[in-house]
C-alpha positions as CSV (number, residue, x, y, z in Angstrom):
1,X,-1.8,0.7,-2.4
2,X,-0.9,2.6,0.7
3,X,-3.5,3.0,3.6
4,X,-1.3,3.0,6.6
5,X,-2.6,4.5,10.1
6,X,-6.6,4.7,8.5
7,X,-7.9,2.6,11.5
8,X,-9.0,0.1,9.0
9,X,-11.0,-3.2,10.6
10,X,-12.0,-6.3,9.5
11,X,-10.1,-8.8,7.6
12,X,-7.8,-8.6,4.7
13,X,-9.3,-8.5,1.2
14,X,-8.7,-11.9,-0.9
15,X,-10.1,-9.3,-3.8
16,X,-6.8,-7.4,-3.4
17,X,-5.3,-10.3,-4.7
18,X,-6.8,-10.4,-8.2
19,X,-5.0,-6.8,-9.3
20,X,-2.2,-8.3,-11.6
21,X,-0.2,-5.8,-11.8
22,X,0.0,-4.0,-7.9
23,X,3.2,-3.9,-6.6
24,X,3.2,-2.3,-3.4
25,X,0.2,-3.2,-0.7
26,X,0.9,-1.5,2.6
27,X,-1.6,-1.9,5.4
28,X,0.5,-1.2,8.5
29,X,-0.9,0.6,11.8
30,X,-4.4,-0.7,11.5
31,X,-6.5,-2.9,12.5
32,X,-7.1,-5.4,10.2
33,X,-7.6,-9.0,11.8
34,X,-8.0,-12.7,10.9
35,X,-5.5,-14.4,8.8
36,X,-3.7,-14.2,5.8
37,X,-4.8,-15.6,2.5
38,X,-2.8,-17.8,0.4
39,X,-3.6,-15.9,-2.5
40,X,-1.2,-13.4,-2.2
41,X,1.3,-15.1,-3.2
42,X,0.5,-15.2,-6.7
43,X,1.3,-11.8,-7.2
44,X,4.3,-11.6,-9.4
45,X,5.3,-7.6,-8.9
46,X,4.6,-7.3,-5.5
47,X,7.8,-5.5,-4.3
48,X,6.0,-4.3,-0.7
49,X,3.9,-6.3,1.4
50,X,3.5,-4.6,4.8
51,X,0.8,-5.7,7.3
52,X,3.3,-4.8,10.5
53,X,1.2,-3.5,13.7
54,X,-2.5,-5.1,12.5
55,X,-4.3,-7.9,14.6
56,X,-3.6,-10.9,12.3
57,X,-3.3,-14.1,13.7
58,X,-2.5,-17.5,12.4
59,X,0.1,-19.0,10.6
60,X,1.8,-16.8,7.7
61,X,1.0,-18.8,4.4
62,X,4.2,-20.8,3.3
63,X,3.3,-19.6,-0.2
64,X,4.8,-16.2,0.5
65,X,8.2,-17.6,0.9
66,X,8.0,-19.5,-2.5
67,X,10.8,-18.8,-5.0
68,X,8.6,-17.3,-7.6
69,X,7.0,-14.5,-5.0
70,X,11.0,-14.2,-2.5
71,X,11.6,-12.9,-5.8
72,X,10.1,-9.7,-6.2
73,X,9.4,-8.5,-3.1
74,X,11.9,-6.2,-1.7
75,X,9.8,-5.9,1.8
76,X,8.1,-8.1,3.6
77,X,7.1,-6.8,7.3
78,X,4.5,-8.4,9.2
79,X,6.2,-7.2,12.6
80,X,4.1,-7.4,16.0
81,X,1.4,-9.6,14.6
82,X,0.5,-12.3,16.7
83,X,1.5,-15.6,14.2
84,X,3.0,-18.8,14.6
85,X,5.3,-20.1,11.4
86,X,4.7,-23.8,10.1
């Protein structure tokens, strides 16, 4: 799912989450705020996960760096995001 530069608001969908089999979510150059869910990271073909140039705040969820999701995904840009990593 590509939707870059749409001037999308509001907060990321947990829904997007519960689509087994999408590899590719790319929100970048919108405006998309809140946090990140943690339930991204159970998405097991996710090869693209770009949310670079939103309004997210927050920590990015550990989960995302797990072994089972570093796996598959090929890029990971969350780039001028205002975050803090624990």
């Amino acid at each position: 799912m590509t939707t870059g530069q749409n001037e999308i608001f509001g907060t990321l969908p947990t829904d997007l989450a519960n689509i087994p089999n999408i590899s590719v979510i790319s929100l970048s150059d919108n405006m998309i705020g809140g946090t990140i869910p943690t339930e991204f990271a159970a998405l097991k073909y996710l090869t693209t996960f770009n949310l670079a140039r939103n309004k997210f705040s927050g920590t990015i969820p550990a989960e995302l760096f797990s072994s089972d999701t570093v796996e598959t995904i090929e890029v990971l840009d969350f780039g001028k995001g205002y975050y803090s990593f624990h």
